[in-house]
N, C-alpha and C positions, 0 to 999 in steps of 0.2 A: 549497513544499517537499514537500508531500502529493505532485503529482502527479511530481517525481523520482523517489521515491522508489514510484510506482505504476508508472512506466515499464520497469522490468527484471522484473517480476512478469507483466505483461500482456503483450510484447512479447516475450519469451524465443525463443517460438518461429521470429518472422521474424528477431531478432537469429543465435540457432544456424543457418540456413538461410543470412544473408548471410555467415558466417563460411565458413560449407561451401563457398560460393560463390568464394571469394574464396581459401579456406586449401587446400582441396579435403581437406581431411583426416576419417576415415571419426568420428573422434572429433565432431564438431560435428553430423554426419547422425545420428548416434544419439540425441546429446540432441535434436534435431528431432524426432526418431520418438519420444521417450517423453517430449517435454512433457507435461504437463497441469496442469492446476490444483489443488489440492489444497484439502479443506474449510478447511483452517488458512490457507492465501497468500487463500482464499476469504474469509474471516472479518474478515485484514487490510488485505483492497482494501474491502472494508463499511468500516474505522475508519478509514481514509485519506481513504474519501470524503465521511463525517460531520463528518471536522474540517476538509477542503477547503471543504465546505458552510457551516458553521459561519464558518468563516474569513473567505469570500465574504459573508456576511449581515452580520457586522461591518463588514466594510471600507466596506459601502453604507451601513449606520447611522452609522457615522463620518463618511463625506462629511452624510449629511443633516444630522448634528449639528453638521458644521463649516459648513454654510451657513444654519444657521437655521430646518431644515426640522421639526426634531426638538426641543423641548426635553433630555431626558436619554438620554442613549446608556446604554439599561438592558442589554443583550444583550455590551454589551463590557464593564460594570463589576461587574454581577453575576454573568455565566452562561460565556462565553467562557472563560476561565482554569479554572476548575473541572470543564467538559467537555473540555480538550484535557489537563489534568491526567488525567482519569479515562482518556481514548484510548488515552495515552501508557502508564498501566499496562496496559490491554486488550493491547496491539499487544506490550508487554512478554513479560503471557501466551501471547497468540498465536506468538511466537516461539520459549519456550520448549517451550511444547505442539509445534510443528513439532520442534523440533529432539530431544526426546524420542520423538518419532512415529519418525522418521529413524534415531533410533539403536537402537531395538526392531526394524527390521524387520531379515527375516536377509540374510546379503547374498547371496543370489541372485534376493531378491524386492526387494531396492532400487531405485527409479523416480530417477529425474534429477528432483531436484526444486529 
């Protein structure tokens, strides 16, 4: 789910460029030319890929636990739920702070974000 959701963040710019490509419309070249990344989409590809990570180290503790390699799968029953609980408000913040960021700036300095 983490990395869907990384994919129109990171990717914007060849997405806008095959669009142009394809629509020939001057509208898609512009947000090509003023992609960029912002500290905030910045901030939420970090908590994306904390809980991808996180995610990933469970699913392995899990197998080991399901073959016997592991006695207790500690990482899924104590810490997993409570880190993607905390992301989940991060990523919340991170959104809000973007979308506040967006609506202070004036609109001739507004970037395609």
């Amino acid at each position: 789910m983490c990395l869907v959701c990384m994919a129109p963040i990171v990717f914007r710019h060849p997405m806008a460029l095959f669009c142009y490509r394809c629509t020939q419309q001057a509208f898609f070249l512009s947000v090509a030319k003023r992609a960029i990344l912002s500290r905030y989409e910045v901030r939420f590809l970090q908590l994306l890929a904390a809980a991808a990570l996180v995610n990933f180290i469970t699913w392995v503790e899990v197998l080991c636990y399901k073959y016997g390699v592991i006695e207790n799968a500690f990482i899924k029953l104590y810490f997993r739920n409570y880190f993607i609980a905390c992301v989940i408000l991060a990523q919340c913040a991170a959104i809000y702070a973007l979308s506040m960021y967006t609506l202070t700036l004036k609109p001739e300095t507004k970037k395609c974000i």
